[in-house]
C-alpha positions in Angstrom: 170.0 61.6 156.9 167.7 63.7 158.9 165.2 65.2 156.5 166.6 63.2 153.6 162.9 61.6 153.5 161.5 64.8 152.3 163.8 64.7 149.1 164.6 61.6 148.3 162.9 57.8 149.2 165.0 54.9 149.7 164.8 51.8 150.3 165.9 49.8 153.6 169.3 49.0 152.5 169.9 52.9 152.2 169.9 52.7 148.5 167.5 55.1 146.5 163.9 54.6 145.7 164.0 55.8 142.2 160.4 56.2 141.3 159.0 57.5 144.9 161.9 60.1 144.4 161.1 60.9 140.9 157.4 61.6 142.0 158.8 63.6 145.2 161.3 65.7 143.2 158.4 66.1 140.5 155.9 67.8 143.8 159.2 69.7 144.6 159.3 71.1 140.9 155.4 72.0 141.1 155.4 73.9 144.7 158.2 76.1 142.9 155.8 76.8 140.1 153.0 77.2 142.3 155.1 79.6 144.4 156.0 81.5 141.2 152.4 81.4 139.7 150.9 82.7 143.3 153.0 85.6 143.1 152.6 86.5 139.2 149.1 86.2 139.6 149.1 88.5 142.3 151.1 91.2 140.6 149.0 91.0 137.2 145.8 91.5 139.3 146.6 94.6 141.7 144.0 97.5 141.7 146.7 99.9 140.1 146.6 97.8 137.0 142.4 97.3 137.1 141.0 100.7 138.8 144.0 103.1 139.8 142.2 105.7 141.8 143.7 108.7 140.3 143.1 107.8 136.7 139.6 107.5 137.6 139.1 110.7 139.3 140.8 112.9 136.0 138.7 111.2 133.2 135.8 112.0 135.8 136.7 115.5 136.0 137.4 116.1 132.3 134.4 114.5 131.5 132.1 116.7 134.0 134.2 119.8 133.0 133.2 118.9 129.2 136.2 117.6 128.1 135.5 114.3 126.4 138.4 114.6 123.7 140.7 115.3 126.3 139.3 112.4 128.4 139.2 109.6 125.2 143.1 110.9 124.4 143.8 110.2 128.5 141.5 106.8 128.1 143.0 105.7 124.8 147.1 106.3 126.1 146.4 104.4 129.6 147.2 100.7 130.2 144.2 100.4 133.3 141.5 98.7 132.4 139.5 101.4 133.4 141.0 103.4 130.5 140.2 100.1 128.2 136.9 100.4 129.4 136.1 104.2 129.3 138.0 104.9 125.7 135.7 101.9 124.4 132.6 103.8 125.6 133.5 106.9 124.2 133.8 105.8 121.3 129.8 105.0 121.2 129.1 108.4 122.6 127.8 109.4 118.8 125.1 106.9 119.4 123.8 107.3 123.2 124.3 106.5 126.5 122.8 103.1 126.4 125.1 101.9 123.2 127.8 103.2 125.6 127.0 101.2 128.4 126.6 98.5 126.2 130.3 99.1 124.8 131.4 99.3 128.6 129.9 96.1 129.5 131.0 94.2 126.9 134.6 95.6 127.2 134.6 94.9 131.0 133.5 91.3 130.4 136.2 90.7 127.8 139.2 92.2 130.5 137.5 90.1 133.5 137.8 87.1 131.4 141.1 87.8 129.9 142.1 88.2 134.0 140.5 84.6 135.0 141.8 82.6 131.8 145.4 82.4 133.4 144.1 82.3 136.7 142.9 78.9 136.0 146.8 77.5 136.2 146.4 77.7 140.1 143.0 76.0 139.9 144.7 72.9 137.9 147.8 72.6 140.0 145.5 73.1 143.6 143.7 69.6 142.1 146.5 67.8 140.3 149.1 68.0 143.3 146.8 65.9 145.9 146.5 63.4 142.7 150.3 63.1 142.3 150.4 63.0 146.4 147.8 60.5 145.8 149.2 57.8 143.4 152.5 58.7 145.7 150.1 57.2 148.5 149.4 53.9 146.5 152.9 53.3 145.2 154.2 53.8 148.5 151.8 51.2 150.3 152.3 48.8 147.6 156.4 48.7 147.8 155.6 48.7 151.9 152.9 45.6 151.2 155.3 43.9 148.6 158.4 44.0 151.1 156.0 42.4 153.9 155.2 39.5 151.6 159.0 38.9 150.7 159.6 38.3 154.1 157.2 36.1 154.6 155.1 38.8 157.2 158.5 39.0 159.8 160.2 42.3 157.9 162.5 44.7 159.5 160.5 48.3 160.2 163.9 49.5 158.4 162.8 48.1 155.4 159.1 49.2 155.4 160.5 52.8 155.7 160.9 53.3 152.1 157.5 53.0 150.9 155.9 54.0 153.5 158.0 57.2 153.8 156.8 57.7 150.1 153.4 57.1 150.6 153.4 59.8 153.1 156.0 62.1 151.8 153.9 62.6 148.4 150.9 63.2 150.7 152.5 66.1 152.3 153.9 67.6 149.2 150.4 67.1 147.4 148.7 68.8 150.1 151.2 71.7 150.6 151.1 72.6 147.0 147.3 72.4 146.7 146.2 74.5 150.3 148.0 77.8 148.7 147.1 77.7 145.1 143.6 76.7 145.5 143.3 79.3 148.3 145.2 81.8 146.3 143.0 81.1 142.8 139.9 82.1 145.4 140.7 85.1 146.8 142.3 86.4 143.3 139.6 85.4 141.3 137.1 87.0 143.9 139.5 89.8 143.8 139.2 90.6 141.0 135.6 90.1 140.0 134.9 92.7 143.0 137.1 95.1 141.2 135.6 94.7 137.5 131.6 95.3 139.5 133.4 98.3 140.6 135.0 99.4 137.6 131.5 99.3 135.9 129.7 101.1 138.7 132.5 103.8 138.0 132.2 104.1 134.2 128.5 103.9 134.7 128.6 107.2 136.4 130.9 109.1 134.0 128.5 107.8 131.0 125.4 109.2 133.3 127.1 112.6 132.7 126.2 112.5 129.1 122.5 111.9 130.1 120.1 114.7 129.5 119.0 115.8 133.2 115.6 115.1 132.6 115.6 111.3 131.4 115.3 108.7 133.5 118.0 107.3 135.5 119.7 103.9 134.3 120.1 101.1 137.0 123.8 100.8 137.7 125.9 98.2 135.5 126.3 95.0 136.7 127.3 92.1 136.0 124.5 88.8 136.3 126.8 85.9 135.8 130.7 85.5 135.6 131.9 86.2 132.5 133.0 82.6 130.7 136.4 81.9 131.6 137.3 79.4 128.4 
């Protein structure tokens, strides 16, 4: 029976707690997902897939070396969004750098969003678990309180260990689900935010190429307020 608390919740005359486990196996179900979420967030947000070094550095080079058909072909056939971004602001070049930064802004806001919709999963789960842990807590307490009074105050600690094994079982699983993902949902999200600010201040200097040498320079791109996530 060592350990058996963690999985199941019974009560003292060994026989199983049906709704403490239910709510236990339930955490157990979610800490899978989160574990599964964690990682899939992590793969769909690595710099390869935002900013791959090496993509940036050729469209750079084409473009300096006056080969913007070559570059929009190389923008339009990559998956980065870096290549999202740089084919959309080609494709305003006919009209002028600033209704190209204006396409590359617009584009990068739509990708970061697109990146922090399903992001939002972890955020849920980091504040539901501890609320499942939670109502865990009370039920737990309650069965302990309502075995007290059925004994008239004189009950055996063996059969208080049921709900009170619950009400802190729940607890821990709330708790160890919501520490990773709402840690994880930070540094992604921040993650990639820092990554889209780069991204701009990259395109912004392969659209300063098509500036005439003698205008004024443009104040990098940036980005004033998280793009909305809904």
């Amino acid at each position: 029976m060592t350990g058996s608390i963690f999985f199941i919740s019974t009560n003292g005359d060994g026989s199983i707690e049906w709704i403490g486990s239910a709510m236990i196996w339930l955490l157990l179900l979610l800490s899978a997902a989160n574990v599964a979420l964690i990682v899939m967030s992590a793969r769909a947000n690595t710099r390869a897939s935002v900013l791959p070094p090496d993509e940036s550095d050729t469209l750079r080079t084409m473009l300096a070396a006056g080969r913007s058909k070559d570059a929009m072909t190389r923008a339009r056939g990559g998956n980065s969004d870096l290549a999202m971004v740089v084919a959309r602001a080609l494709d305003q070049a006919p009209h002028g750098t600033e209704a190209m930064s204006r396409a590359a802004e617009h584009s990068a806001d739509e990708l970061l969003a697109a990146r922090l919709r399903p992001l939002e999963r972890l955020n849920v789960l980091g504040q539901v678990a501890p609320m499942i842990g939670l109502f865990g807590t009370v039920y737990g307490m309650i069965v302990a309180f309502q075995t007290i009074a059925s004994t008239g105050g004189a009950a055996d600690p063996a059969a208080l260990a049921g709900g009170i094994g619950t009400a802190l079982v729940t607890t821990f699983w709330g708790l160890l689900i919501a520490i990773p993902a709402t840690s994880a949902y930070a540094m992604i999200r921040n993650g990639a935010i820092a990554q889209s600010d780069e991204l701009l201040a990259d395109v912004d200097a392969m659209i300063a190429l098509f500036r005439p040498p003698s205008s004024e320079s443009r104040a990098p791109l940036t980005r004033s307020d998280t793009p909305n996530e809904a």
